[in-house]
C-alpha positions in Angstrom: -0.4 -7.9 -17.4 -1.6 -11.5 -16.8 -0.3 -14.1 -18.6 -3.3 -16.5 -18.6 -5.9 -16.2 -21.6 -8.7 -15.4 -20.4 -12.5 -15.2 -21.5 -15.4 -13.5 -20.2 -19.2 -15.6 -19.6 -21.9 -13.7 -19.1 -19.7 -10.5 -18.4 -17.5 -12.5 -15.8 -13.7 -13.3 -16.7 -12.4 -16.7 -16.2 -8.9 -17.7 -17.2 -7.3 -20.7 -18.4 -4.9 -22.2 -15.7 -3.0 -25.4 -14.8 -4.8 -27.5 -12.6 -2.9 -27.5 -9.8 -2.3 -23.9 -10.2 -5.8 -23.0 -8.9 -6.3 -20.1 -6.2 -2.7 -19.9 -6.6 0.2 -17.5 -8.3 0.8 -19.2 -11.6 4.2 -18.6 -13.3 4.3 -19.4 -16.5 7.4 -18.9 -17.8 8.3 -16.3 -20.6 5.0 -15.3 -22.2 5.0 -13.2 -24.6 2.0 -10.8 -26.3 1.8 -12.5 -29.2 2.0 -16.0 -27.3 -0.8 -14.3 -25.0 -3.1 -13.4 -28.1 -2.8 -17.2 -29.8 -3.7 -18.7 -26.5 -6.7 -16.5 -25.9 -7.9 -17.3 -29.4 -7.6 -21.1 -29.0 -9.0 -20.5 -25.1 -12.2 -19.0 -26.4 -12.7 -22.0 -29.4 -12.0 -24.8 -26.3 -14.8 -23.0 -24.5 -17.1 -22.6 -26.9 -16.2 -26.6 -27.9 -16.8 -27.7 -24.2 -20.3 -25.2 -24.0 -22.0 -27.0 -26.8 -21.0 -30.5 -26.1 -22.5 -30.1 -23.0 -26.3 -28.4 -23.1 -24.9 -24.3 -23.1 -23.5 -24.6 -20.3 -19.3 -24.4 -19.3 -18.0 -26.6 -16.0 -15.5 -23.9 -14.5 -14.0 -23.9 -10.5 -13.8 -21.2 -8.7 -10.8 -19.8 -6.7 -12.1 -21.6 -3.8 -11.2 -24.5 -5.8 -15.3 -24.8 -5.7 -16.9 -26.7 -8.9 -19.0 -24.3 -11.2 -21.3 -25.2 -14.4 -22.6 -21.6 -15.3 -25.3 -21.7 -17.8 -23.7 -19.4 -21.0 -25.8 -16.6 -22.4 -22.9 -14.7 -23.5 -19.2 -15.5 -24.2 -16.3 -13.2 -25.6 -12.4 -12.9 -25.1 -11.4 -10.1 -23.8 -10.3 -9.0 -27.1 -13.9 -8.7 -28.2 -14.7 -7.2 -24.7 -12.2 -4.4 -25.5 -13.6 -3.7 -29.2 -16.6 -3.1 -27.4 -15.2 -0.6 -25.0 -13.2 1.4 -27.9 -17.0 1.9 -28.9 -17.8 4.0 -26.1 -14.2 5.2 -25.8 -12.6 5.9 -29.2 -9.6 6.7 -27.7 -9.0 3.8 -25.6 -5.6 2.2 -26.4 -5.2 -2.0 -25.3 -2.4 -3.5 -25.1 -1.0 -6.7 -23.4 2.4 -7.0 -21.3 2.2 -10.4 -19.6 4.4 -10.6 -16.9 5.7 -13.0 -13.9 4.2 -12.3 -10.5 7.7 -12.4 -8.7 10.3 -11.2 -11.1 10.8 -8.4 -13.3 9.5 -7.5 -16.6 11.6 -8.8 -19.5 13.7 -5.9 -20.8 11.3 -5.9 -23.8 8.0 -5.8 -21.7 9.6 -2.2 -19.9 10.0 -1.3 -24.1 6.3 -2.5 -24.8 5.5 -0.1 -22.0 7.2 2.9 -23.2 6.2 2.4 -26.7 2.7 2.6 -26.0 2.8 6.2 -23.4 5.3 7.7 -25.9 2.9 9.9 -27.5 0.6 10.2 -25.1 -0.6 13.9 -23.2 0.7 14.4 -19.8 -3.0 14.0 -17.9 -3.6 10.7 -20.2 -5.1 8.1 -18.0 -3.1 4.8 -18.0 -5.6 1.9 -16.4 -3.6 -1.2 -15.3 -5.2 -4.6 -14.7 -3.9 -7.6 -13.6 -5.5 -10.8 -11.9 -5.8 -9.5 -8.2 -4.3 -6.0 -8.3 -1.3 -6.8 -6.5 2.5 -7.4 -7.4 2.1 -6.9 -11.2 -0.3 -4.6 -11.5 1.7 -2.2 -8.9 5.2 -3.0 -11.1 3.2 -2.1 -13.9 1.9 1.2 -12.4 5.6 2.3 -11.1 6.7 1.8 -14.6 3.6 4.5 -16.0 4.9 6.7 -13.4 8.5 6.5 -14.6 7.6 7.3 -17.5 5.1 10.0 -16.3 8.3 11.1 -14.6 9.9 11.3 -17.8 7.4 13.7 -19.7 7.1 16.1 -16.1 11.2 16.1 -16.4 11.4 17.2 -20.6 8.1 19.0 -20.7 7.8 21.4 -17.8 11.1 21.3 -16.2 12.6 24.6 -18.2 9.1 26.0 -17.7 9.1 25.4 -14.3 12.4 27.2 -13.8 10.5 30.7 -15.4 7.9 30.4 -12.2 9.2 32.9 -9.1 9.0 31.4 -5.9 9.0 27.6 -6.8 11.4 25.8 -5.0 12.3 22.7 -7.5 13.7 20.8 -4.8 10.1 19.8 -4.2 9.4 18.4 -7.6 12.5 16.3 -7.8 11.9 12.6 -6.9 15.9 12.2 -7.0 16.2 13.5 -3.7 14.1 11.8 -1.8 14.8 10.1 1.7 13.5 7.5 3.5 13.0 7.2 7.3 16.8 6.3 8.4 15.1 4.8 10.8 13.6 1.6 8.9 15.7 -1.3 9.1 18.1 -1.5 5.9 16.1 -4.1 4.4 13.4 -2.0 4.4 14.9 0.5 2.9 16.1 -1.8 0.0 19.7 -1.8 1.1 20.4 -5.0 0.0 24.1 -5.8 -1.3 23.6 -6.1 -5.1 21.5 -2.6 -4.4 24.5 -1.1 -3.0 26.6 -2.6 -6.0 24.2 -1.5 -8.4 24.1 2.5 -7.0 27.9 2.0 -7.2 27.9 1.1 -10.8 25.4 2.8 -12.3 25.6 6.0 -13.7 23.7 8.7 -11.1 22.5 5.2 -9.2 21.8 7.0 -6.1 19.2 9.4 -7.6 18.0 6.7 -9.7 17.4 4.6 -6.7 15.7 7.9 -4.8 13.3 7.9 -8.0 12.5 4.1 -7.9 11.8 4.5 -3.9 9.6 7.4 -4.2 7.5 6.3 -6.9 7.0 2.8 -5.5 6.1 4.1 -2.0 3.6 6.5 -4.1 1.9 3.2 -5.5 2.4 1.4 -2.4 -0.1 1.1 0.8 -0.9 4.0 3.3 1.5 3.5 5.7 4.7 4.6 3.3 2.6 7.4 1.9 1.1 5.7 -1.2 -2.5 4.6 -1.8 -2.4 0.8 -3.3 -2.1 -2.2 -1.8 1.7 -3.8 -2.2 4.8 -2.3 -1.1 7.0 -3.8 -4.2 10.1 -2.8 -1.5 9.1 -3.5 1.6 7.1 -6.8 0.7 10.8 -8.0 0.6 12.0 -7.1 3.9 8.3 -8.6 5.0 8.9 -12.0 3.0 12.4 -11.9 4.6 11.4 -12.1 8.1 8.5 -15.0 7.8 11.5 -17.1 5.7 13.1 -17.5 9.5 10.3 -19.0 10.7 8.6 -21.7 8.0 10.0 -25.2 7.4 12.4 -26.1 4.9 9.8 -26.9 2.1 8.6 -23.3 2.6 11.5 -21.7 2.9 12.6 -22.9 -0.2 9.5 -21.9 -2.1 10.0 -18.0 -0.2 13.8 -18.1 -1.0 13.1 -18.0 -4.6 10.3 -15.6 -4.4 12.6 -13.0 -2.2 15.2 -13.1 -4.8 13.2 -13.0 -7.7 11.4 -9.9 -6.2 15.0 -8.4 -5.0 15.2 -8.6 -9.1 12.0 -6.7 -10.1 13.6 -4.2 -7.3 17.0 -3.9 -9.0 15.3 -3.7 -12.5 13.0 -0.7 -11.6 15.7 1.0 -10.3 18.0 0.2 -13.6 15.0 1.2 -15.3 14.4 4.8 -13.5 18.5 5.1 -14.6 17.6 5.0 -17.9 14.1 7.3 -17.3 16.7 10.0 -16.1 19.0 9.6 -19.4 16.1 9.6 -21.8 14.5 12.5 -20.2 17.6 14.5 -20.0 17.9 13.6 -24.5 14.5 14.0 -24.9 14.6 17.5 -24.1 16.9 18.6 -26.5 16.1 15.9 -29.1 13.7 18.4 -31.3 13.8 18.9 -34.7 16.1 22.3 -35.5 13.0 24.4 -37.4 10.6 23.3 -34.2 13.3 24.5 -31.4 12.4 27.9 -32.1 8.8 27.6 -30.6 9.7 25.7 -27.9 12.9 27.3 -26.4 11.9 29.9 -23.3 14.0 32.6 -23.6 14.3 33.7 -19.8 16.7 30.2 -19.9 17.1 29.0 -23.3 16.1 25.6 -22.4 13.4 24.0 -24.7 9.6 23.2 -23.1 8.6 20.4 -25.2 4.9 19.4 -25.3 4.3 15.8 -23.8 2.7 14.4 -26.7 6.2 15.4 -29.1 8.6 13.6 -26.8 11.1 11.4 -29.0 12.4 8.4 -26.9 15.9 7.8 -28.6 17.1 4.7 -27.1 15.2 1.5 -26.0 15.5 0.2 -22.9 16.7 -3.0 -23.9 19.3 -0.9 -26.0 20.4 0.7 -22.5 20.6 -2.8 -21.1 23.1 -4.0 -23.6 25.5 -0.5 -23.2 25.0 -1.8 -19.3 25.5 -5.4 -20.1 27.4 -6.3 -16.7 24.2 -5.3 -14.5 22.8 -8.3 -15.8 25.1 -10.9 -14.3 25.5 -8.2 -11.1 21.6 -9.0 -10.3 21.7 -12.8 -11.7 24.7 -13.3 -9.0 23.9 -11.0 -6.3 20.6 -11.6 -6.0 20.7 -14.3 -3.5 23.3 -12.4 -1.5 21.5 -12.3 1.5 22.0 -13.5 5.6 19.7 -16.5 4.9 20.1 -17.6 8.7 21.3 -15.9 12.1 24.5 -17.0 12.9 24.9 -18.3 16.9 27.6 -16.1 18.2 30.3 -18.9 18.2 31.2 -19.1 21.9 27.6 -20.2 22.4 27.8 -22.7 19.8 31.4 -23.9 22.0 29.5 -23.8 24.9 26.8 -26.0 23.7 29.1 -28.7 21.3 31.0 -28.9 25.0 28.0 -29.8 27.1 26.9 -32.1 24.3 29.8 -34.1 24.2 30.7 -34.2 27.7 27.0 -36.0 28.7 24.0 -34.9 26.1 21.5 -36.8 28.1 22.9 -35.2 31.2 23.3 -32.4 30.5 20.1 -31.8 28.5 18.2 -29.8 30.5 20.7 -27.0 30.3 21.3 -27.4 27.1 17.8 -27.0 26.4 18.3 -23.8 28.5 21.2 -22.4 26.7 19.7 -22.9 23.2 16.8 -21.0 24.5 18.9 -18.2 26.1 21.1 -17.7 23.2 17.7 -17.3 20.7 16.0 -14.7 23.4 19.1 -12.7 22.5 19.7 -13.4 19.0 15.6 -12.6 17.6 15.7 -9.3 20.4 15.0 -7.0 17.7 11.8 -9.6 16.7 8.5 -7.9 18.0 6.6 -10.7 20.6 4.4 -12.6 18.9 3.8 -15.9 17.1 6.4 -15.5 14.4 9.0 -14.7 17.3 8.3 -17.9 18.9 8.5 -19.8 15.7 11.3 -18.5 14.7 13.3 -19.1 17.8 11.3 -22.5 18.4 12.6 -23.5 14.7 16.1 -22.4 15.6 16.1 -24.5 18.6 15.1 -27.6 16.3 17.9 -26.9 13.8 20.6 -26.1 16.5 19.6 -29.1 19.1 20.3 -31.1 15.4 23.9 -29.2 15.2 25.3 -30.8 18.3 23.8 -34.1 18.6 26.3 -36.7 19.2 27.3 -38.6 15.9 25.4 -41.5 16.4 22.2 -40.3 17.4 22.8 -37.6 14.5 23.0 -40.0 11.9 19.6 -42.3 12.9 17.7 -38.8 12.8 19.0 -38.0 9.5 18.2 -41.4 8.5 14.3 -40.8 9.6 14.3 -37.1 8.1 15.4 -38.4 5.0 13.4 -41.5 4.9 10.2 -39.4 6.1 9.2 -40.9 8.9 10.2 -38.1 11.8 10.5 -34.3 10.6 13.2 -31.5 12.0 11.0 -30.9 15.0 12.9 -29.8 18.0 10.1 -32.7 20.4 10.1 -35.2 17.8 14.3 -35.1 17.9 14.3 -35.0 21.5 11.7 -37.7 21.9 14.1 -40.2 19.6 16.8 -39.1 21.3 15.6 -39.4 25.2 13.0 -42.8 24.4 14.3 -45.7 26.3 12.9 -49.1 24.6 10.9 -51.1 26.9 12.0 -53.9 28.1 
């Protein structure tokens, strides 16, 4: 899933990345397979170029951001690494799907997915590799299990029906519920969610499918054995965005929605899992449906590795063509910042403008009284007292009298003070020596 070329020396992958992209989540735009493959071919002639010119051995910098020269004995692309692997395992099956950290798949990456598992036996192993093993590797795995989802539905569901006893509540992934008590954001109730399950066809069971399979693949705590929540790593991301500066926040503000995206997508995406599966059971040739069709039901039990997959995803996108400006719109339609209840803010503008020198020290107390109340549901900790320390610097900005208000802007803009609650205080309350 990466999107870097990448070449192995001495059995050790390094990848070619920007420079100021090292130790670092590197987007790099829309990169395709083929794109992937040409820059892995020209990454492994640059190396071999720089290796000669300079005794055998390759200058390289570690994550650490750490200089390297590592003496070559051997050097391959991963291509030739994985010629060597089908070697040992005939049956191993590569294929590339580079993908953004943040965002979803393209449409045709989720395609590329499904195109390479249609076919494939229902206990097939699918290995999934990114860089680290974290956001696109785990996006990559909940798609497999989508899919997995898919065969389990068309293959065994009729079959399952013939067992006594089984209660097939159990196997179905469309009906399961989260803790009501997790906050809403953790349970990826965000508003283009609720406009999506609204709009799409079955879009409450599709969601219940997404949310099961992501917490299977996420950490321990929602019942999954990875390592990233796709989900909850929102609601997570959400809460440190109150309590970073503005050059931070801006960085996290595009991350949150972009991830909201790869949410919304994977739930589109188990939509269209649901459809498929539902065709793909009765999408069999008419001289095979006689050896598959059970005749306690008369529904057909197709064998996973004869599954047809009619439609393509991107297909499914174009029939749903307005989901695509729902997510592009709605995705930033979030509570960026608590809002002060408004007679506080009164209260505050009054004492301001009445005597803000005078009256500072209970202004100072009021700011502080009405951010105790409004970060309540905040655990104790550091990011609670950053977060209501950075509120106190952007609301002691709010109601500063015009004149002072514009020489601090002045200094913000100009670089020379920062939106630090002391810093605007100390302008504000310095009397020049005489």
């Amino acid at each position: 899933l990466r999107q870097e070329p990448t070449v192995y020396v001495n059995g050790v992958p390094i990848c070619a990345r920007p420079a100021n992209k090292i130790g670092e989540y590197a987007e790099l735009g829309a990169i395709t397979r083929d794109i992937a493959k040409a820059n892995e071919v020209e990454f492994l002639k640059v190396c071999e170029t720089r290796k000669n010119e300079n005794g055998g051995k390759l200058k390289a910098v570690d994550i650490n951001k750490n200089a390297l020269e590592l003496e070559v004995t051997e050097l391959k692309s991963l291509s030739q690494v994985i010629e060597g692997l089908k070697e040992k395992f005939p049956g191993l099956v590569h294929w590339r799907v580079p993908v953004c950290n943040s965002a979803a798949p393209l449409e045709s990456d989720f395609d590329i997915i499904i195109k390479t598992l249609v076919g494939t036996a229902i206990n097939t192993p699918v290995i999934v590799n990114d860089q680290v093993g974290l956001s696109r590797a785990t996006t990559g795995c909940v798609a497999a299990c989508l899919f997995k989802e898919l065969q389990i539905s068309a293959s065994f569901e009729g079959l399952v029906e013939t067992v006594p006893g089984v209660n097939l509540s159990l196997l179905k992934t469309d009906r399961y519920v989260m803790d009501p008590a997790k906050d809403t954001l953790f349970r990826g109730e965000f508003e283009v969610v609720k406009e999506l399950i609204a709009t799409l066809k079955d879009g409450a069971a599709a969601k219940s499918n997404a949310d099961r399979i992501i917490d299977l693949n996420g950490t321990p705590k929602t019942g999954g054995t990875g390592i990233k929540q796709l989900r909850e790593n929102i609601a997570e991301s959400k809460l440190s965005y109150e309590i970073m500066d503005d050059a931070a926040q801006a960085f996290l503000k595009h991350k949150i929605m972009d991830n909201i995206q790869k949410y919304f997508y994977l739930i589109v995406f188990a939509g269209y899992i649901r459809e498929a599966a539902a065709a793909a059971r009765e999408t069999i040739e008419a001289d095979k449906k006689a050896a598959v069709v059970l005749p306690a039901s008369g529904k057909c039990s197709i064998p996973a590795t004869e599954l047809k997959i009619g439609k393509t995803f991107a297909a499914f996108m174009e029939e749903n063509a307005g989901l695509r400006a729902l997510i592009d719109t709605g995705k930033g339609n979030l509570q960026w910042e608590r809002d002060i209840p408004a007679a506080s803010l009164a209260n505050l503008e009054s004492l301001a403008a009445k005597d803000f020198k005078g009256n500072l020290g209970k202004i100072i107390h009021d700011i502080y009284q009405t951010a105790h109340v409004m970060f309540g549901d905040m655990p104790q900790g550091d990011h609670k007292k950053r977060a209501k320390y950075r509120f106190a610097s952007k609301t002691i900005m709010r109601i500063l009298p015009a004149a002072q208000k514009g020489e601090v802007e002045k200094l913000i803009e100009s670089k020379k003070m920062t939106m630090d609650l002391y810093e605007i205080l100390g302008k504000c309350t310095w009397v020049e020596p005489k």
